[in-house]
C-alpha positions in Angstrom: 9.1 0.6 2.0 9.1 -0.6 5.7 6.7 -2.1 7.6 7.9 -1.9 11.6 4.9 0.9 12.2 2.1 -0.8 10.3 0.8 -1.6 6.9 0.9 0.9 3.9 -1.8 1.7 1.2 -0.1 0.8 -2.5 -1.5 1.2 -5.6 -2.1 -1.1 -8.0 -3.9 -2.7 -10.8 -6.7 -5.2 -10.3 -5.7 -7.8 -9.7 -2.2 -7.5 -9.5 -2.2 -7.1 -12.9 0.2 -4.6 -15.2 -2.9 -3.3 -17.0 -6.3 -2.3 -15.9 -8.2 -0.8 -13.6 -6.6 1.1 -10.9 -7.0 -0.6 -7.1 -5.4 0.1 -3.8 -4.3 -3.0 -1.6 -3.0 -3.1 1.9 0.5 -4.0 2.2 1.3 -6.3 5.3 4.3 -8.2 5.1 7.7 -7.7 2.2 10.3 -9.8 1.5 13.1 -10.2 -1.3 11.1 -12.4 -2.7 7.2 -11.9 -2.0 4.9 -9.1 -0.7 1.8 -10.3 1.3 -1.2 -7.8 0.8 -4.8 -7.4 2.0 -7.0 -7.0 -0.8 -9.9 -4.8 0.7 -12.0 -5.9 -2.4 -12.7 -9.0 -0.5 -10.7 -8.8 2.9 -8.5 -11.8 1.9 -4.8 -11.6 2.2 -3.1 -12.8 -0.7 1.3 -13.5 -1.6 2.8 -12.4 -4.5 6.2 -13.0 -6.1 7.7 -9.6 -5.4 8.4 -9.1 -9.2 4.9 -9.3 -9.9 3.8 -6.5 -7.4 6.4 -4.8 -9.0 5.3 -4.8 -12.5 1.7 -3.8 -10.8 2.6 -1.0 -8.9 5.0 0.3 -11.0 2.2 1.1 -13.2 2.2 4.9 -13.0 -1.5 6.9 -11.7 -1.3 10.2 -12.6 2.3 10.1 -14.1 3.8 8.9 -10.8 5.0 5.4 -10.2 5.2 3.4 -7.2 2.6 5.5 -5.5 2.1 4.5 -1.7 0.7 5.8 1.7 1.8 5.3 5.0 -0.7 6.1 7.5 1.1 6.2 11.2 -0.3 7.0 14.9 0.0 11.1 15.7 2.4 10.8 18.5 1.4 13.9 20.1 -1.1 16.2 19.6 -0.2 19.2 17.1 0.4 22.8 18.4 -2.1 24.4 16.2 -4.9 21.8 17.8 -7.1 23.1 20.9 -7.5 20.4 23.8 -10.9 19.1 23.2 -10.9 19.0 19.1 
């Protein structure tokens, strides 16, 4: 997953957990060794050894794993759009 156009949504267990309830955190910063999130829970940004995120995330929500979403500026408006909408 890269991070040079902004954050992604992953999802996760509470708490950064491998069981439990189902939670989406904002991913801001990965390395080989951590992943630094934003938990929007409490809007504090928290470090985890990356093999911990792991064994979160690789969970599984609806029979997928490692589910993410990378939301990214529209760089130009899409043909189908009228000016104005």
């Amino acid at each position: 997953m890269t991070l040079d156009k902004g954050s992604v949504l992953a999802y996760v267990r509470l708490g950064m957990k491998p069981e439990g309830a189902s939670h989406v955190v904002a991913v801001t910063g990965i390395s080989d060794k951590e992943v630094t999130v934003v938990d929007p829970w409490d809007a504090t940004e928290r470090t985890y050894p990356i093999g911990q995120f792991v064994a979160s995330w690789d969970t599984g929500f609806g029979g997928r794993r490692r589910n993410y979403l990378a939301i990214r500026p529209v760089q130009q408006r899409p043909a189908w759009r009228k000016q104005g909408q």
